[in-house]
C-alpha positions as CSV (number, residue, x, y, z in Angstrom):
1,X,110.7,-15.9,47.8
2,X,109.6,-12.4,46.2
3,X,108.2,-10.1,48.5
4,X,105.1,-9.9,45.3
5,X,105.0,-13.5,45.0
6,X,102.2,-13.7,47.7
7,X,99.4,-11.1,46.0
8,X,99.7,-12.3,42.7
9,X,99.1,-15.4,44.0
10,X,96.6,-14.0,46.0
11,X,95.0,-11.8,43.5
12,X,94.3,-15.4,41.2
13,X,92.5,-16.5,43.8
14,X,90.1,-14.0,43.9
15,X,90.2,-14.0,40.1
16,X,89.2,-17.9,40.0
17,X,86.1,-16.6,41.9
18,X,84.8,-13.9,40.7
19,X,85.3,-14.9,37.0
20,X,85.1,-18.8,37.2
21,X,83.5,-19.5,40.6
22,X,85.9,-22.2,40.7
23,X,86.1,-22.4,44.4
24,X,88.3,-25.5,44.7
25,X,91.2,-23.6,42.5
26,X,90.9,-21.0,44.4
27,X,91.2,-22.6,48.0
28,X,94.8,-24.1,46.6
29,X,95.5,-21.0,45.6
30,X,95.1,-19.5,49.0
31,X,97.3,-22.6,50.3
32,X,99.7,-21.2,48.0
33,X,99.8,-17.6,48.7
34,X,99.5,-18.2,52.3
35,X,102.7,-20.2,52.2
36,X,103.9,-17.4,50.5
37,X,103.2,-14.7,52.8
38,X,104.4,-16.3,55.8
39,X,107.8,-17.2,54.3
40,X,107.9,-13.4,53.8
41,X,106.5,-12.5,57.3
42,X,103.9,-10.7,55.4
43,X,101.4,-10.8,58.6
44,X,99.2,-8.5,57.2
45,X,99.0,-10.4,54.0
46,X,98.7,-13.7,55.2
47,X,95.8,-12.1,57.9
48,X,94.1,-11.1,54.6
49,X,94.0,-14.3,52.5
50,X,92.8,-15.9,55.6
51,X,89.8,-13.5,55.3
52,X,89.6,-14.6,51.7
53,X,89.6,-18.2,52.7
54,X,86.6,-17.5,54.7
55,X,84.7,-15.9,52.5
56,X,85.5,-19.1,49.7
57,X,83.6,-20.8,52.5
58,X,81.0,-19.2,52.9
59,X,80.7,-19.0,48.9
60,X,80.7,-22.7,49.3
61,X,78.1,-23.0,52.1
62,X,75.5,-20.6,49.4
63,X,76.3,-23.4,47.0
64,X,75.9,-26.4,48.8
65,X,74.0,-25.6,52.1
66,X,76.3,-27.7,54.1
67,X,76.6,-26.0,57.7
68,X,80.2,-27.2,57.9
69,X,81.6,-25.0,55.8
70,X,80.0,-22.3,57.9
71,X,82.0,-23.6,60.9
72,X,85.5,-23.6,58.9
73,X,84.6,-20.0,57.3
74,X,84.7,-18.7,61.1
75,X,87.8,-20.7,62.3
76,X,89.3,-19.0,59.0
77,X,88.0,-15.2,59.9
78,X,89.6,-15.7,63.6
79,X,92.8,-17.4,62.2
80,X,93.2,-13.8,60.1
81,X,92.6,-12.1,63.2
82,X,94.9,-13.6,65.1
83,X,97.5,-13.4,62.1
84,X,97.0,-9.8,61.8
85,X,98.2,-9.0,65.0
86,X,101.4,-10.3,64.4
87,X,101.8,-7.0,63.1
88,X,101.6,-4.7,65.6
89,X,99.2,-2.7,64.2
90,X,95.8,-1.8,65.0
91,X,94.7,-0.8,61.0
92,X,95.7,-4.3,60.2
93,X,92.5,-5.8,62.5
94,X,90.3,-3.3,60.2
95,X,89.3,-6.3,57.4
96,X,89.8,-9.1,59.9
97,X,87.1,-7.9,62.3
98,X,85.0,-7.5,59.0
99,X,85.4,-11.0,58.3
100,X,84.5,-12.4,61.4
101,X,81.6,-9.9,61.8
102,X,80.3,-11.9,58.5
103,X,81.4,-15.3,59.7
104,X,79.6,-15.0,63.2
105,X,76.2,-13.3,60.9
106,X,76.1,-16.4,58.4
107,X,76.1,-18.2,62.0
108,X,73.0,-16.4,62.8
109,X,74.9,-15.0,65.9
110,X,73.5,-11.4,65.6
111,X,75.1,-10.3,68.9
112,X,78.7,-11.1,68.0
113,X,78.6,-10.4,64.4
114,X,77.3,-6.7,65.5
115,X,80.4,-6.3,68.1
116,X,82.8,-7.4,65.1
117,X,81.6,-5.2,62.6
118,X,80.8,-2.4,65.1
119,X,85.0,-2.5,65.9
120,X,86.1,-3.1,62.2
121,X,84.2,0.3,61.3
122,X,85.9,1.9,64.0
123,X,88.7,1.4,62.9
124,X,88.4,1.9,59.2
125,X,87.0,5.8,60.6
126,X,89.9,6.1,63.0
127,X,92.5,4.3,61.9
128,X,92.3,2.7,57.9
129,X,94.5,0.8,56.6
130,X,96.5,3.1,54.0
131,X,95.6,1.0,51.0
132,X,91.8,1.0,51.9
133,X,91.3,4.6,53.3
134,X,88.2,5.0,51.3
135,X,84.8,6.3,51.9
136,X,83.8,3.6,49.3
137,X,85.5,1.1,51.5
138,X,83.7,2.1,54.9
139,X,80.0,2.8,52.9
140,X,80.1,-1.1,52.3
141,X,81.6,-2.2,55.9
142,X,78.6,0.1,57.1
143,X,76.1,-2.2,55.0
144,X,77.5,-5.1,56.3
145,X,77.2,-3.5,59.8
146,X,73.5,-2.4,59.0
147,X,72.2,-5.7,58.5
148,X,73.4,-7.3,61.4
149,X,71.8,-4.3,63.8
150,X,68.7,-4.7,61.9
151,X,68.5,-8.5,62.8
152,X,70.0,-8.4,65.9
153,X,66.9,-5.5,66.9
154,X,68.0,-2.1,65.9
155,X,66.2,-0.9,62.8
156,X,66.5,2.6,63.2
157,X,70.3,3.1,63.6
158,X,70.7,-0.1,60.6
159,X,67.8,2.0,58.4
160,X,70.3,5.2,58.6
161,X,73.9,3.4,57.9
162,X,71.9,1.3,55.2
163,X,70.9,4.8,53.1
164,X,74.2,6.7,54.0
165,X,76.2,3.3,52.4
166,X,74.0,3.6,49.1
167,X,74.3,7.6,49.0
168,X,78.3,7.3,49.5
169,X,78.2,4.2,47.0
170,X,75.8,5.9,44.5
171,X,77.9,8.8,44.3
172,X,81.4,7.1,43.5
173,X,82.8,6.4,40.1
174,X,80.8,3.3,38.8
175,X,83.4,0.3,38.3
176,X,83.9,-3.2,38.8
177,X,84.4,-2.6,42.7
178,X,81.8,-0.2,43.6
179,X,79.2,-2.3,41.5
180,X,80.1,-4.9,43.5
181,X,79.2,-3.0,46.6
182,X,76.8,-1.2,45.9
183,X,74.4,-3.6,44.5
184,X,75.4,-5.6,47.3
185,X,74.2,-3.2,50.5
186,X,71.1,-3.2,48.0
187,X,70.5,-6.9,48.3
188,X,71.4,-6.7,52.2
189,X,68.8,-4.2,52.6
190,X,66.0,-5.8,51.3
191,X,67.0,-9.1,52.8
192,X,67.1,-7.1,56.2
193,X,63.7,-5.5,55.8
194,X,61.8,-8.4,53.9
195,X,59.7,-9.2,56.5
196,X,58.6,-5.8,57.4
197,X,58.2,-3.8,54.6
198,X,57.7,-6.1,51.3
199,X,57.3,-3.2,48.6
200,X,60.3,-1.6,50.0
201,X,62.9,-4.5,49.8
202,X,61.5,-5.3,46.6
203,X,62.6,-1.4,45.5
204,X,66.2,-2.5,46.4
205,X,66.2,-5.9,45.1
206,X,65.1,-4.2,41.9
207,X,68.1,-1.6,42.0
208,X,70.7,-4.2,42.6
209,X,69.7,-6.5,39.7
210,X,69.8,-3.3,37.2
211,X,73.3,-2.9,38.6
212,X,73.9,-6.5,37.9
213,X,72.5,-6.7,34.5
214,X,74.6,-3.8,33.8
215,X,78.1,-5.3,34.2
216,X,78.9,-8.4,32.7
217,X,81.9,-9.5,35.2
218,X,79.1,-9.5,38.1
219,X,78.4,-13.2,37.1
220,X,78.9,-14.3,41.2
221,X,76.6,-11.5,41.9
222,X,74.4,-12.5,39.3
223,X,73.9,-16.2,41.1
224,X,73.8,-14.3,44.5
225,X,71.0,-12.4,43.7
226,X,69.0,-15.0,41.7
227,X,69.6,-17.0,44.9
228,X,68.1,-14.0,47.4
229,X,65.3,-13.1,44.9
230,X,64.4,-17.0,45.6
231,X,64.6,-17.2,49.3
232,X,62.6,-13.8,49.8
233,X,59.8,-15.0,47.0
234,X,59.2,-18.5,48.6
């Protein structure tokens, strides 16, 4: 089988739902391209569309509320963990521990999710993966990483990675990516903060949907944040 074979594979899969948010498609595609990757011994690959998987999940838990999927999304993140180190190398637990950091926050396990993300941003400063050695890339693993410290108790250090994310973010090129990001740490800030300071989330709610009204592709996003501007207002 092509060496390739597994990321395009892989790269429909995240097409299907970003563009179609057609979730089931893109689950047998990640059958697919996992089957692909291991035939290669791509590790890392297959470690990655793992991660994928679990995010699919938890896409599917936002859509249908059903705490199952929640429990598969986490036996996916740890599946890419364990796949990654097949390959003997410490960059390739970067995204992995990101993944599980998420998993174990949509569990409402604040403690665990802060150890994973704390040790995912460690490495992306020490030891990146080549292909994601990017400020951009750590500025959104450090929003991800901010709101868990905020709701596991520490506002003050989550308050200063939240505002150095958006700075790095805010300063990058504007595409599809960073629009993604960007207006995401926005929506994980106010979500983070609702409760304490109303008129300040609603300043970064506000900044995230002008991103989103701003590029068409963000149609997930779009849904995301009509979801969270829902939760926060009930």
């Amino acid at each position: 089988m092509k060496p390739q074979r597994g990321r395009e594979i892989h790269q429909k899969a995240v097409e299907a739902v970003e563009f179609n948010q057609n979730f089931i498609a893109a689950l047998n595609l990640i059958n697919e391209a996992q089957d692909a990757y291991i035939s290669n011994e791509d590790y890392l690959g297959a470690s990655e569309i793992q991660g994928y998987r679990s995010l699919v999940y938890r896409q599917l838990h936002d859509k249908s509320h059903n705490h199952a999927y929640l429990i598969l999304a986490k036996e996916a993140a740890y599946s890419a963990l364990e796949l990654a180190k097949l390959a003997n190398n410490e960059s390739a637990l970067a995204l992995p521990y990101r993944d599980l950091g998420q998993a174990h926050a949509e569990l409402e396990e604040w403690a665990q999710a802060v150890d994973n993300q704390e040790k995912s941003l460690k490495i992306f400063e020490q030891n990146p993966p080549e292909i994601h050695d990017k400020d951009s890339v750590r500025a959104e693993i450090k929003g991800r990483l901010a709101f868990v410290l905020y709701k596991n108790g520490d506002k003050e250090r989550a308050r200063e990675l939240f505002d150095e994310a958006i700075s790095t973010l805010e300063n990058e090129k504007r595409d599809y990516e960073i629009d993604v990001w960007l207006s995401g740490v926005h929506m994980r800030t106010a979500e983070a903060m609702y409760a304490d300071n109303k008129e300040e989330a609603n300043n970064h709610l506000q900044k995230a949907k002008e991103i989103i009204d701003s590029n068409e592709k963000l149609k997930l996003r779009k849904n995301q944040w009509e979801a969270l501007s829902a939760q926060l207002a009930s």
